[in-house]
C-alpha positions as CSV (number, residue, x, y, z in Angstrom):
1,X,0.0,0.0,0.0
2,X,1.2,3.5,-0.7
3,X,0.0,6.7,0.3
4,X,-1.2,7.9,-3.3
5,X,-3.3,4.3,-3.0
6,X,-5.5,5.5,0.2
7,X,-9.0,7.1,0.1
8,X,-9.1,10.9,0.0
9,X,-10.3,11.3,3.5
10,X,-7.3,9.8,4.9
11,X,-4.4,10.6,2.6
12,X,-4.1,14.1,3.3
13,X,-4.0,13.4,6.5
14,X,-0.8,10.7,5.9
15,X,0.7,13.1,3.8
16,X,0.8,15.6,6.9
17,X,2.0,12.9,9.2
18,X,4.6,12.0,6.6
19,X,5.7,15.4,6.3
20,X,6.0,15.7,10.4
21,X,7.5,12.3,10.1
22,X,10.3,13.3,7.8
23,X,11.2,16.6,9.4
24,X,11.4,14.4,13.1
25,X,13.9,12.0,11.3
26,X,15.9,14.4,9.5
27,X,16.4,16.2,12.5
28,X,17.2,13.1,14.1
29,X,19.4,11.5,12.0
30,X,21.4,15.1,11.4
31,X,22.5,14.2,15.2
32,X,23.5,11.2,15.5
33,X,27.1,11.1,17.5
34,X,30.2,10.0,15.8
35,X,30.6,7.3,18.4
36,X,34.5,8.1,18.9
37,X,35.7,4.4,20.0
38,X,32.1,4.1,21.9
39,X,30.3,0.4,21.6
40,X,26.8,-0.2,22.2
41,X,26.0,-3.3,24.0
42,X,25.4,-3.7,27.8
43,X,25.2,-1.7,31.0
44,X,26.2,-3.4,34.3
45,X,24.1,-3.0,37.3
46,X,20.6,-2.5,35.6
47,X,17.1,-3.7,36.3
48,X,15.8,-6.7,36.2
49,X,12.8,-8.3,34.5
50,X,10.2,-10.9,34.8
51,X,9.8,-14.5,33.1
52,X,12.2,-16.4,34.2
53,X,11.9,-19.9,32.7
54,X,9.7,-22.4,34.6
55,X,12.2,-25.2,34.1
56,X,15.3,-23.4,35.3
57,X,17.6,-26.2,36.9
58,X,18.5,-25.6,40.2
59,X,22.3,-25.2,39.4
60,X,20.7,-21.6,37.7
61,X,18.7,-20.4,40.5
62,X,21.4,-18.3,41.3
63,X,20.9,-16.2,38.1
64,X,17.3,-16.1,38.1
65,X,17.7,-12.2,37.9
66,X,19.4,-11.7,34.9
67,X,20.4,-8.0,34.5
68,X,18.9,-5.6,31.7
69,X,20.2,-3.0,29.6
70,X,19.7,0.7,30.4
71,X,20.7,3.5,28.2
72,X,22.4,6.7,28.4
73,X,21.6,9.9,26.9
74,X,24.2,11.6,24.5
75,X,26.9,13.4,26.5
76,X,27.7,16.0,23.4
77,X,26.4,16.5,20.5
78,X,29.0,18.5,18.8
79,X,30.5,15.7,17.0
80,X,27.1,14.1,15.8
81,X,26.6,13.6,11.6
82,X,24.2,13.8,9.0
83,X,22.5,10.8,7.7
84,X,20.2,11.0,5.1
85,X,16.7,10.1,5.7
86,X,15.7,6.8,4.0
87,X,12.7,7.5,1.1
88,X,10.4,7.5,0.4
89,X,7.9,5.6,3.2
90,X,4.8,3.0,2.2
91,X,2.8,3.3,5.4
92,X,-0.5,1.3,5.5
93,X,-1.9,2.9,8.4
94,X,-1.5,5.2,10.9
95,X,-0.8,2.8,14.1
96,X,2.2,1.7,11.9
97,X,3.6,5.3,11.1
98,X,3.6,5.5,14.6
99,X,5.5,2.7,15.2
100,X,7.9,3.4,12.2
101,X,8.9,6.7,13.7
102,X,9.5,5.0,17.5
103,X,11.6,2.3,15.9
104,X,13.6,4.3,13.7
105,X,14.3,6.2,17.6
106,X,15.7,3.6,19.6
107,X,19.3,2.8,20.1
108,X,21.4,1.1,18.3
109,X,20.9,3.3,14.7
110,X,24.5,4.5,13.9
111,X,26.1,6.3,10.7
112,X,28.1,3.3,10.1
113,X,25.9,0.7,10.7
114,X,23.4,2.3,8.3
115,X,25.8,1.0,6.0
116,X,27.6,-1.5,6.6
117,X,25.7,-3.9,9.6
118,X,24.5,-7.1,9.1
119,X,20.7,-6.0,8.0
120,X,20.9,-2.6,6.9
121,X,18.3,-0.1,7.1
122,X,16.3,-0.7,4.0
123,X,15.0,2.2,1.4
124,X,11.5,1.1,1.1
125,X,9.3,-0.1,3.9
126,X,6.2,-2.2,4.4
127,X,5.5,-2.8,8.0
128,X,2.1,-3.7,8.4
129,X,3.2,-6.2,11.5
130,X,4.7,-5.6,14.8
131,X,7.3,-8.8,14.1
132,X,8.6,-6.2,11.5
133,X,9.2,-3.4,13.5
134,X,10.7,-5.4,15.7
135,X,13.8,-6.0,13.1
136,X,14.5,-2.6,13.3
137,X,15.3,-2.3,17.0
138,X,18.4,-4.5,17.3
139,X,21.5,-2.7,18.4
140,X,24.2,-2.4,15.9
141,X,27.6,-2.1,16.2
142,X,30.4,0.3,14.3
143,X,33.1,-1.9,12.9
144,X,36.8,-2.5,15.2
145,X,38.2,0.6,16.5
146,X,41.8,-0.5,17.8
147,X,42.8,3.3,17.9
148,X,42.7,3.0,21.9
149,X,45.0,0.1,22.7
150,X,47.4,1.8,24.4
151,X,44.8,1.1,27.3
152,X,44.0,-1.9,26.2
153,X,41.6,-2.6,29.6
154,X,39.4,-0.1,28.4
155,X,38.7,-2.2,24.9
156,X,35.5,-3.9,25.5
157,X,34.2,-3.1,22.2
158,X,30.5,-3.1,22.0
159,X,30.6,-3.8,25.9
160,X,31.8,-0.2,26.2
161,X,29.2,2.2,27.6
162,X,26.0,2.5,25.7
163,X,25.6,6.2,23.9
164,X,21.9,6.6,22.4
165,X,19.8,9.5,22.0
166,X,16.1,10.2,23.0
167,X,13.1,9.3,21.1
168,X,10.7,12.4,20.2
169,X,8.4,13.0,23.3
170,X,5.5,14.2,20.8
171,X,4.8,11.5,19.4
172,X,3.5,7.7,20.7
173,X,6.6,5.9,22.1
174,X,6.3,1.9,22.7
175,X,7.8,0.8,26.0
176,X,10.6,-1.6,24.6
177,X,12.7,-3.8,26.6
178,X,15.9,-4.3,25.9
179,X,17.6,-7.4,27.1
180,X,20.9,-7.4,28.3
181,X,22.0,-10.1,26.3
182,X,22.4,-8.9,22.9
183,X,23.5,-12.0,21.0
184,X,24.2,-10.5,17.5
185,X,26.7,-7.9,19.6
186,X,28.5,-10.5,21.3
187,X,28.9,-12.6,17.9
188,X,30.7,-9.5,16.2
189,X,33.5,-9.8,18.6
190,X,34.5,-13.2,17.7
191,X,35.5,-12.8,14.1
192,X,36.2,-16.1,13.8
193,X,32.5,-16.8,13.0
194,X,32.8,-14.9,9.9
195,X,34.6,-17.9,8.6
196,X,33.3,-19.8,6.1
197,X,33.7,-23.9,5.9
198,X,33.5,-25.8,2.1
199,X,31.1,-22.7,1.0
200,X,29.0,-22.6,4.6
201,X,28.7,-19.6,6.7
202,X,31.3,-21.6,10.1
203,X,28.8,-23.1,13.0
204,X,31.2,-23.6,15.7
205,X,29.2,-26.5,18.1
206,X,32.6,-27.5,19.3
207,X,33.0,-25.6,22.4
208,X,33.7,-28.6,24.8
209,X,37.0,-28.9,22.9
210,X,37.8,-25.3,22.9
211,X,35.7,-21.7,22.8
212,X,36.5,-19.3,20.3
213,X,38.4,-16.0,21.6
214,X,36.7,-12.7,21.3
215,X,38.0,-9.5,19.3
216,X,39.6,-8.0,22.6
217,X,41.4,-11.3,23.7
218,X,43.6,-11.4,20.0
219,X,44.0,-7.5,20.5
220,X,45.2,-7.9,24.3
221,X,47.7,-10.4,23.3
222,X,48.8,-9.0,20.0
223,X,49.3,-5.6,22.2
224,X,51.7,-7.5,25.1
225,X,53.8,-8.4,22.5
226,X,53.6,-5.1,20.8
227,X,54.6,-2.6,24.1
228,X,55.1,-5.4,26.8
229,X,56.8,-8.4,26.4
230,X,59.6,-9.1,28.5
231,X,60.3,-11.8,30.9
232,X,58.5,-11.0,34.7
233,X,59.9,-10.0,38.2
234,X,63.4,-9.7,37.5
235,X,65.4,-6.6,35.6
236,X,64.9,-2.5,36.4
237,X,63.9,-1.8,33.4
238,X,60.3,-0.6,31.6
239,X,59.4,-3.4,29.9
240,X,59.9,-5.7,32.8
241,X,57.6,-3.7,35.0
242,X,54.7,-3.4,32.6
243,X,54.9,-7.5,31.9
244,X,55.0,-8.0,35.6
245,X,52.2,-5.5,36.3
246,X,49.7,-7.3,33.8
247,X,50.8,-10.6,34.4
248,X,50.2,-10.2,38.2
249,X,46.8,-7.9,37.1
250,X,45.9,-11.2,35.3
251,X,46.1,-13.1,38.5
252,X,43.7,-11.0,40.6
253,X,41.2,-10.6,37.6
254,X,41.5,-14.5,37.9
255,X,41.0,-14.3,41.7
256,X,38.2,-11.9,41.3
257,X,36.4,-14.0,38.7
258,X,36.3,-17.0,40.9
259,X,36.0,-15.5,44.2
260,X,38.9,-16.4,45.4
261,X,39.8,-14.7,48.4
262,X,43.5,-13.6,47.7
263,X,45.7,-13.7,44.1
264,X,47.9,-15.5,46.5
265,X,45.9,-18.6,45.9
266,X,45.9,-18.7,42.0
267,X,48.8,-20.8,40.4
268,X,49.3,-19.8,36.8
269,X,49.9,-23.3,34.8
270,X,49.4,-25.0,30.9
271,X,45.4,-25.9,31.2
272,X,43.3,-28.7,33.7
273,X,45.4,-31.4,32.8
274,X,48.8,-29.8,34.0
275,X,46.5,-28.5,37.2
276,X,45.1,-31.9,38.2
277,X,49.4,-33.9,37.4
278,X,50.2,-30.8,40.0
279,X,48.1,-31.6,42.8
280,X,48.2,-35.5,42.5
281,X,52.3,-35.2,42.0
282,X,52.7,-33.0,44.9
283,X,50.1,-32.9,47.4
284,X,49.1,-36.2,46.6
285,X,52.8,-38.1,46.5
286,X,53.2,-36.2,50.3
287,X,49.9,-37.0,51.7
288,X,48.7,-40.0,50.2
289,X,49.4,-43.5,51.3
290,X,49.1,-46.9,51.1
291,X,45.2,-48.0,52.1
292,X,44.0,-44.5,51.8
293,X,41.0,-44.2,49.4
294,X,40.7,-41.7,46.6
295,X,36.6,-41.0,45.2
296,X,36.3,-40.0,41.9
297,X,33.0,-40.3,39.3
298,X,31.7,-42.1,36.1
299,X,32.0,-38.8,34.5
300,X,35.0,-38.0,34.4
301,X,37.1,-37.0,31.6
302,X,41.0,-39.0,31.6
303,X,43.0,-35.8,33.1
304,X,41.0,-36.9,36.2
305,X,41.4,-40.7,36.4
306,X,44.7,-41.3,35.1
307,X,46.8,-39.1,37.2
308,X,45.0,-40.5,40.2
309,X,45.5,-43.9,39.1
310,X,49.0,-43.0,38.6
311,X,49.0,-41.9,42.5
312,X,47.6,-45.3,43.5
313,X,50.3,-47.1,41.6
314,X,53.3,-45.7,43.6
315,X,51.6,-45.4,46.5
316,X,49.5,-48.7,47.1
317,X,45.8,-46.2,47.3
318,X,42.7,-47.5,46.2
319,X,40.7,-45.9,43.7
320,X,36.8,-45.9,43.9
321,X,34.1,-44.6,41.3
322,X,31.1,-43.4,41.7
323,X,28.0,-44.2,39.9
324,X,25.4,-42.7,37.9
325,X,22.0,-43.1,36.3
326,X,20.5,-43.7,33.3
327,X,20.5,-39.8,32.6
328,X,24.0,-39.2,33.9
329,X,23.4,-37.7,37.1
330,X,25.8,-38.7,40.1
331,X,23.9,-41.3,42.6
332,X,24.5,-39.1,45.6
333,X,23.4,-42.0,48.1
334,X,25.9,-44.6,46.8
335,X,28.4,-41.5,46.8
336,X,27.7,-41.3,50.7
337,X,28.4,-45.0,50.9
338,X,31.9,-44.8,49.1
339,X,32.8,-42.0,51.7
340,X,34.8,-43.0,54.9
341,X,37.7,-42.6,57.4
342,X,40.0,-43.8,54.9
343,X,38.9,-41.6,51.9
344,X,41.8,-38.5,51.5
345,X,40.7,-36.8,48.5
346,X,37.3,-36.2,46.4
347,X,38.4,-35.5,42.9
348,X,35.1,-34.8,39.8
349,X,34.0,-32.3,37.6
350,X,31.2,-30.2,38.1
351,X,29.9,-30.3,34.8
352,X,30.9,-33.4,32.2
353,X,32.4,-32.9,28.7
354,X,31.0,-35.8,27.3
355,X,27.6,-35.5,28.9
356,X,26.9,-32.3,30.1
357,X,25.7,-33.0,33.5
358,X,26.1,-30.5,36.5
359,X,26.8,-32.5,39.3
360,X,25.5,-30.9,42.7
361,X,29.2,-30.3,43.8
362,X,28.0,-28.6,46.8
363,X,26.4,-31.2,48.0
364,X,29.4,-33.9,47.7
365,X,32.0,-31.5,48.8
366,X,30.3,-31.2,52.4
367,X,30.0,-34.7,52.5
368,X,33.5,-35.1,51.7
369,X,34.8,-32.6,54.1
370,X,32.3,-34.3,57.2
371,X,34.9,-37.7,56.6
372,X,37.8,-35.4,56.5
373,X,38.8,-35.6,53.0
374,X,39.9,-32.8,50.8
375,X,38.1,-32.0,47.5
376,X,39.3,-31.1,43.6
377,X,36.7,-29.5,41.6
378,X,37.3,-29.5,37.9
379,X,35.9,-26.5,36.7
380,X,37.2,-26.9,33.3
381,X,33.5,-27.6,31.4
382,X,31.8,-25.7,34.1
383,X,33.9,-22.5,34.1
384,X,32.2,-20.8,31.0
385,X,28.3,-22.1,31.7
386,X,28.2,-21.7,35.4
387,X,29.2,-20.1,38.5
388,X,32.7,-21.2,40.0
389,X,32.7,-19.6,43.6
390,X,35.1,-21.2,45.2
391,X,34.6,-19.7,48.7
392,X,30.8,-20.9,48.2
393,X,31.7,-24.0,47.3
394,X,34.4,-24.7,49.6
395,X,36.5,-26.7,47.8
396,X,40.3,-27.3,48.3
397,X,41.2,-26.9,44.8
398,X,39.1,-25.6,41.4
399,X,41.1,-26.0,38.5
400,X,40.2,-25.0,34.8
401,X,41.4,-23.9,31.3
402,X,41.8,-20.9,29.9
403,X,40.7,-22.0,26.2
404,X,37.5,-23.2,27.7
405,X,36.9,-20.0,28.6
406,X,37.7,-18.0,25.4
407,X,41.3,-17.0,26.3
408,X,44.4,-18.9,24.2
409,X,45.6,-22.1,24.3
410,X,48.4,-22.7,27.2
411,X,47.1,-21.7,30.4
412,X,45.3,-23.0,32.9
413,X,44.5,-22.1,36.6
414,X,44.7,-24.3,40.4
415,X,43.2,-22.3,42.8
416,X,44.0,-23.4,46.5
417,X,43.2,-23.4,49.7
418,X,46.0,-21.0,51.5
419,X,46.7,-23.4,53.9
420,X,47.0,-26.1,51.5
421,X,49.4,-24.0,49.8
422,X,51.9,-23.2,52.4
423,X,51.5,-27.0,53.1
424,X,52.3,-28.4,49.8
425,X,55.8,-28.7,48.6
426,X,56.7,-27.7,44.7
427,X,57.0,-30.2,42.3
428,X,58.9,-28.8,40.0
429,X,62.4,-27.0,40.2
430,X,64.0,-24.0,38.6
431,X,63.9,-20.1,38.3
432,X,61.3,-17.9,39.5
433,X,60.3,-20.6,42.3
434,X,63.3,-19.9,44.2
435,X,64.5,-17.3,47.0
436,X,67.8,-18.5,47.7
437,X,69.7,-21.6,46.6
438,X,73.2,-22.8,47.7
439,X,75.0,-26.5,46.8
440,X,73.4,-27.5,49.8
441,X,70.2,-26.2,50.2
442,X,67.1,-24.4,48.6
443,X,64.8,-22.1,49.8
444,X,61.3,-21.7,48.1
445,X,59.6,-18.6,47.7
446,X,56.1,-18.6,48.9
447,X,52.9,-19.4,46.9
448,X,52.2,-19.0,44.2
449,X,55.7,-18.6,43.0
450,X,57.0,-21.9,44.4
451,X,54.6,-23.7,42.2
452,X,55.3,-21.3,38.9
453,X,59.1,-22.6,38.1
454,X,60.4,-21.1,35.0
455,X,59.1,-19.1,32.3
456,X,55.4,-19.1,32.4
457,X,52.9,-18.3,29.4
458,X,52.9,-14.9,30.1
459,X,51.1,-13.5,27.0
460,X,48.4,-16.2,27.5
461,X,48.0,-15.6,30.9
462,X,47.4,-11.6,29.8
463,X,44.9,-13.2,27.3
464,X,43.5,-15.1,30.1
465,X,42.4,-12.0,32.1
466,X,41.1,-10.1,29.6
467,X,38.9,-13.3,28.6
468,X,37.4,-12.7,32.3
469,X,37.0,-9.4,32.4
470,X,34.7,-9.7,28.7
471,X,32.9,-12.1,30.4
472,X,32.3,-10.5,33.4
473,X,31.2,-7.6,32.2
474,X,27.9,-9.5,29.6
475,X,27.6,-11.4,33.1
476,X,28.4,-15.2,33.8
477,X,24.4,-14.9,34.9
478,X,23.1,-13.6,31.6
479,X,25.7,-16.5,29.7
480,X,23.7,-19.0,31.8
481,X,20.2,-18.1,31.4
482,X,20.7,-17.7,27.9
483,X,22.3,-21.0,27.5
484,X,19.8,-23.1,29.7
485,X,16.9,-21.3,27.0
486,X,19.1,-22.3,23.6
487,X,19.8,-26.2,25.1
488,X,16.4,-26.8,26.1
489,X,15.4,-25.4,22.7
490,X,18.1,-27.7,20.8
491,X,17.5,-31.0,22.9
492,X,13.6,-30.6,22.2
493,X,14.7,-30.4,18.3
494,X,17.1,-32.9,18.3
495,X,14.7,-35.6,20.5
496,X,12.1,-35.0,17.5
497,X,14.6,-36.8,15.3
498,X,13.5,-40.5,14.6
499,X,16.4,-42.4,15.2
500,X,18.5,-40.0,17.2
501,X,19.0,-40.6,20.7
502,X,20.0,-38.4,23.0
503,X,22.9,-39.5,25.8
504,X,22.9,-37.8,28.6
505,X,19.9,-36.0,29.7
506,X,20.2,-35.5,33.6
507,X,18.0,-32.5,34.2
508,X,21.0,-30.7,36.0
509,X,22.5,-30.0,32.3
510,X,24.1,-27.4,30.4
511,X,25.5,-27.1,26.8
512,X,26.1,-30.6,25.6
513,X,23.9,-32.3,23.5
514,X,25.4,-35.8,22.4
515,X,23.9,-38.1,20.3
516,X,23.8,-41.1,18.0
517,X,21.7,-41.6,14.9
518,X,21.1,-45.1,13.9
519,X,22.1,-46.3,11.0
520,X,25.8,-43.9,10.8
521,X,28.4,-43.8,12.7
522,X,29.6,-40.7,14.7
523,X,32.5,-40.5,12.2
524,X,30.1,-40.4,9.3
525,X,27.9,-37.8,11.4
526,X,30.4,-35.6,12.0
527,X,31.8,-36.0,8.2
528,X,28.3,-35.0,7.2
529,X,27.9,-31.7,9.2
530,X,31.5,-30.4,8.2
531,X,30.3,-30.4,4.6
532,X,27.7,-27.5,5.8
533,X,30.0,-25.7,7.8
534,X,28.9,-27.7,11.3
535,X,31.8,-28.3,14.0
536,X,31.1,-30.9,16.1
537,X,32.7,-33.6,18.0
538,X,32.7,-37.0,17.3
539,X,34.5,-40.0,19.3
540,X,34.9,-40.7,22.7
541,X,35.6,-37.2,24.1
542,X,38.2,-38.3,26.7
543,X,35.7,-40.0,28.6
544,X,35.6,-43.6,27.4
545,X,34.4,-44.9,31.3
546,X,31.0,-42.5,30.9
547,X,30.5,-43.2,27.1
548,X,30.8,-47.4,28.0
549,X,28.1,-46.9,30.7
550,X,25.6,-46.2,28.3
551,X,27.0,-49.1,25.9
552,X,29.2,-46.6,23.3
553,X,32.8,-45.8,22.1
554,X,31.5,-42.8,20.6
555,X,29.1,-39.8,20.5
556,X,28.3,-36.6,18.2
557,X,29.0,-34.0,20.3
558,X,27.6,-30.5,19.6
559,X,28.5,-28.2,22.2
560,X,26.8,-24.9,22.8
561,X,28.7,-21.4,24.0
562,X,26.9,-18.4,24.3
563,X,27.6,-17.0,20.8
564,X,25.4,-19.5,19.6
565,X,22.0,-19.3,18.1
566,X,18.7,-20.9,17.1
567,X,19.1,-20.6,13.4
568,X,21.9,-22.0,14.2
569,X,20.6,-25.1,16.2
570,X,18.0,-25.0,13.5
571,X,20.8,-25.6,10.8
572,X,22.1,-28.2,12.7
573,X,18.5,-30.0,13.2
574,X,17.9,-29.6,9.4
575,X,21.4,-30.9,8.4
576,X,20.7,-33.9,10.6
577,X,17.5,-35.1,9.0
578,X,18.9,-35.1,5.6
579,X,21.8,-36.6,6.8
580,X,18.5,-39.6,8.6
581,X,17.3,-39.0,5.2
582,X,20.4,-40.3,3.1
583,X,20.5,-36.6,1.2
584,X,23.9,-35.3,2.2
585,X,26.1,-38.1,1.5
């Protein structure tokens, strides 16, 4: 419908509201800011809305109040631009042109993105529906502005403070709510997802193995090695200073992230793996004996079985596992049983990497601690999903990765109990661990240096901390509600598959969805989904013990992160009925 196409009684009056409506817009779009370096995205510390989702596990009830945007006013607007006006406007009614001009005034509309964002403003509209309108309100984002990374903590791209400006008063405004969790915003920061895979936009449902790394993590590195790098704590000069300062700034952002209640407890290593060898090869050679009993779980992944096997070898210590059900949840009542007088250490993950199953680690830490054992939480699936406070939990160690988290490859964190600490001696020997050595003797420095001998990762660990700090700032409880919402979407999809089933599917779950089809094997699966641009795991994950409880060697293991999306679950439900179907091969 245009407005020459409308009866004479009401298109004079459209052609006065157009008028209005194209003076309001030029004058709006004439001030829009030049958003110098500014980002739009989220504001911390807003309100809070209703609806949270019925089903919520309990592991989420902590973030049952996810945050909400709010949004500034410009602070100047000396430096805004002129933007032309898009013409000319097909309005069917006038309900619509008041909605047109309300959602050509909320934030997010920027010179640049005009241009060049992912669904540009059109010239022509039709907009006879509210689902329409709705297109037009998503934030945008202008494209990479490095130009400040000379204070590289103050790069959070579209995390930086929202700038918008106010929507005419005259007129009707809709009361939009804008959630806090803008997932087109965070996927422009990770420009890996721009890739494409044999001709397919890249689906990346391989997070278990590793997350991708975020615009500000590759700038944070690239600038350490640009103005930074040197080795840390020794030398009087510049560049020794400013790696020391950001690699020890790395372990308090660490220590903050986790709750930890001093940098002092946080012991900079490769990844998990390197974490769990540390404990079991140094805490656990000195404390561990023969008889003693160490508790671990079906679900663990081989970093935490083999290094405690490893212990029981030397040492003559028994190694018992405890059980799960048929949807992969820990038994907690046969986990009681297993505990005792002789059981020294609790070692499991809180959530599995070949299941996805949050474990209520809580709940089995304090029954470890009443027989006096001490307790290892692997945080290294958890980490990203979930809440890891440590002085919550009260656990003796939390260990994780940093490339589960989207910092590099290389690093890893043990956090530990002080006490523990002081206790433990190093176990291994070189620079940077020592205060004084002699032919004769050797004195350690304290934690956490004693247990950091040589050069550590020292970029990495920089990359590490400013992985945390993105995070933090969209909100470990917005990541999690938005998660629990995509893998409840994706599992409903996927269970409507004939043929596929499902393995693991403990309600305590977050973002795994492993599978089998019948009739392929994971390997052919997997084969199939590449050729559409669909990463996913196949094979036994690391966790052969779990996988053989359910009666496999394998699984197809799509993993969600919170750069993920339903068209992109959708994509991957499609592919996986032609693949049923016999049409991809």
């Amino acid at each position: 419908m245009t407005i020459n196409s409308l009866t004479p009684e009401y298109s004079s009056d459209i052609a006065a509201m157009e008028q209005q409506l194209t003076q309001l817009a030029n004058q709006m779009f004439s001030e829009l800011p030049n958003c110098d370096g500014s980002r739009l995205g989220l504001v911390e510390n807003a309100a809070t809305p209703a609806g949270i989702p019925a089903d919520l596990p309990k592991a989420l009830h902590q973030f049952a109040t996810p945050n909400v945007s709010s949004f500034a006013p410009p602070q100047s607007l000396a430096s805004f631009q002129s933007v032309p006006v898009p013409q000319p406007f097909d309005i069917p009614a006038d309900a619509d042109l008041q909605k047109l001009v309300a959602a050509q005034s909320v934030a997010g509309v920027t010179p640049q993105s005009l241009s060049s964002a992912r669904a540009p403003i059109p010239s022509e509209f039709n907009l006879p529906q509210e689902a329409q309108i709705q297109k037009l309100i998503t934030p945008r984002r202008l494209p990479l502005d490095v130009s400040n990374l000379s204070s590289p903590s103050s790069s959070f791209y579209f995390l930086n403070e929202v700038k918008t400006f106010e929507q005419p008063q005259s007129l009707y405004t809709p009361q939009i709510h804008h959630s806090a969790f803008d997932i087109h915003a965070v996927r422009r920061d990770f420009p890996i997802l721009n890739e494409h895979v044999n001709g397919h936009q890249l689906v990346w449902f391989d997070n278990a193995a590793t997350t991708q790394k975020p615009q500000v993590v590759i700038d944070r590195i690239s600038y350490f090695y640009e103005h930074e790098n040197s080795n840390i704590h020794r030398a009087a000069h510049e560049l020794a200073a400013r790696s020391t300062d950001a690699y020890e700034k790395a372990r308090q952002t660490v220590a903050k992230f986790i709750n930890a209640p001093s940098p002092d407890n946080i012991i900079f290593v490769r990844g998990t793996t390197e974490a769990i060898n540390l404990i079991a090869k140094s805490w656990g050679l000195q404390n561990i004996k023969a008889g003693d009993e160490i508790v671990i779980t079906w679900l663990e992944h081989h970093a935490n079985i083999v290094p405690w096997q490893q212990l029981c070898e030397v040492t003559g210590a028994v190694l018992r596992v405890t059980p799960v059900d048929d949807s992969g949840q820990v038994l907690l009542d046969e986990y009681q049983k297993l505990l005792n007088a002789k059981t020294k250490l609790v070692s499991f993950t809180q959530v599995s990497n070949a299941l996805g199953t949050i474990t209520p680690a809580h709940e089995m830490i304090v029954l470890a601690h009443r027989v006096g054992a001490k307790v290892l939480l692997d945080a290294a699936q958890s980490v990203s999903h979930i809440s890891a406070n440590v002085q919550s939990l009260d656990c003796d160690w939390l260990v994780f990765s940093g490339h589960k988290i989207f910092a590099p490859t290389g690093i890893g964190v043990v956090y530990g109990k002080s006490d523990l600490l002081e206790a433990t001696q190093p176990w291994q020997g070189g620079g940077n661990m020592i205060e004084d050595v002699t032919f004769e003797h050797t004195r350690y420095q304290p934690a956490p240096a004693k247990f950091e001998a040589g050069t550590g990762n020292i970029a990495d660990a920089v990359g590490l901390g400013a992985a945390l700090d993105y995070v933090q700032k969209i909100g470990i409880q917005n990541i999690a509600i938005y998660e629990h919402d995509l893998l409840a979407y994706a599992m409903e999809a996927l269970r409507r598959i004939d043929g596929l089933t499902l393995i693991g599917t403990a309600k305590e779950k977050t973002s795994v969805l492993s599978f089998v089809l019948k009739g392929y094997t994971t390997f052919e699966v997997g084969e199939a989904l590449n050729k559409v641009g669909i990463a996913v795991r196949s094979g036994h994950h690391c966790a052969q013990p779990i996988l053989r409880r359910f009666g496999l060697e394998a699984t197809v293991r799509p993993s969600l992160a919170f750069y993920n999306t339903h068209d992109e679950v959708d994509h991957l439900v499609s592919t996986v009925r032609k693949i049923k179907s016999g049409r991809i091969f």
